[in-house]
N, C-alpha and C positions, 0 to 999 in steps of 0.2 A: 612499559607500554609507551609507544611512541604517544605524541602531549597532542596532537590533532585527534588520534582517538580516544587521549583520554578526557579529552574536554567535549566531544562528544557524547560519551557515556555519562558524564556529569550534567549535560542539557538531555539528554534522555529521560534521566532519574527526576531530574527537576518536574519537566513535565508529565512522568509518569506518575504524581503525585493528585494532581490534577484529572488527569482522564483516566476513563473509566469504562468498560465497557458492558453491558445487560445487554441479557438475552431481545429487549426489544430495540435498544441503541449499543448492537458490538461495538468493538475497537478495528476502525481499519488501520494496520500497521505497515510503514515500507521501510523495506532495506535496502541501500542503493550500493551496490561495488562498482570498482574500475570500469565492468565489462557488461553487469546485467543488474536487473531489478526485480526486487520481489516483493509482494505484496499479499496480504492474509486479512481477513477477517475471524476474531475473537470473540469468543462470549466470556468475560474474564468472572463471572461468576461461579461458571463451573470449570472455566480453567481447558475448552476445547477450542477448536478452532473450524469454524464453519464454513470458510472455504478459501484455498489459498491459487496462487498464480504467479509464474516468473515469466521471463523471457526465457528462459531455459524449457519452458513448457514444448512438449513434442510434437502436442497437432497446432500451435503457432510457430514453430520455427522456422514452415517455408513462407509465411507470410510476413516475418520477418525480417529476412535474410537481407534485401536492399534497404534498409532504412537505416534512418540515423538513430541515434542514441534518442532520441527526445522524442523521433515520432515514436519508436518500440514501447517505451512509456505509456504512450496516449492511449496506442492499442493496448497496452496490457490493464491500462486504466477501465476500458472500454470492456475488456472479457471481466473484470473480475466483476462491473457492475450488472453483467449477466449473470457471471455466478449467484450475487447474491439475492439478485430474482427468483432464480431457479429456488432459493432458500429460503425465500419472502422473507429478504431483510432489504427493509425501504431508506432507512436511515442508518445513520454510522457517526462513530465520533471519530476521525480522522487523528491517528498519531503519527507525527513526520518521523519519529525517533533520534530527535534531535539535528536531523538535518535543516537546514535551510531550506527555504520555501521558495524555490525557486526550480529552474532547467527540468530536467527529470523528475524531480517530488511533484514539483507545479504540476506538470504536462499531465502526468499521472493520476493527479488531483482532477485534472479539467473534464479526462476522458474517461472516468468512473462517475461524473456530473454529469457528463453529456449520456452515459449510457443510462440513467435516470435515478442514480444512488443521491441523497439530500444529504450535506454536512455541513 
């Protein structure tokens, strides 16, 4: 395995030792590639997932098509804190999955904040 992701997986693990997710504080997890982002919320109790969103999603895709990388984020950050309205989940405990806290994770962080999710 190339040694970027596997130092990766190794601050994953670290952290996934730590967080935790209940039914009343899921786990919001993101996965960032090259090209898109995805993001889920977890109830790691029973092990489902209560609602998920990428940029790959189809009824955002035209509203994404001009943006950059970081605004696509913001928005995805923004739908998923709707999703989890619609699921009445008010709080979350944020796992970055080892990424860095920064550009895309941030952004994503900011606009699942601004659309009224607390972490």
């Amino acid at each position: 395995m190339i040694r970027k992701v596997r130092m990766r997986h190794i601050r994953k693990k670290r952290g996934r030792r730590k967080i935790f997710g209940t039914k009343d504080k899921p786990r919001m997890t993101v996965y960032r590639s090259n090209k898109n982002i995805y993001v889920q919320v977890i109830d790691d109790l029973e092990g489902k997932t209560i609602c998920a969103t990428s940029t790959l999603n189809q009824d955002m895709k035209p509203e994404l098509d001009d943006l950059s990388k970081i605004e696509q984020a913001k928005k995805v950050g923004i739908k998923i804190a709707e999703l989890c309205k619609e699921n009445k989940v008010k709080t979350v405990v944020f796992d970055k999955s080892g990424f860095r806290y920064h550009g895309r994770v941030r952004s994503l962080a900011e606009g699942a904040r601004e659309g009224g999710i607390d972490f």
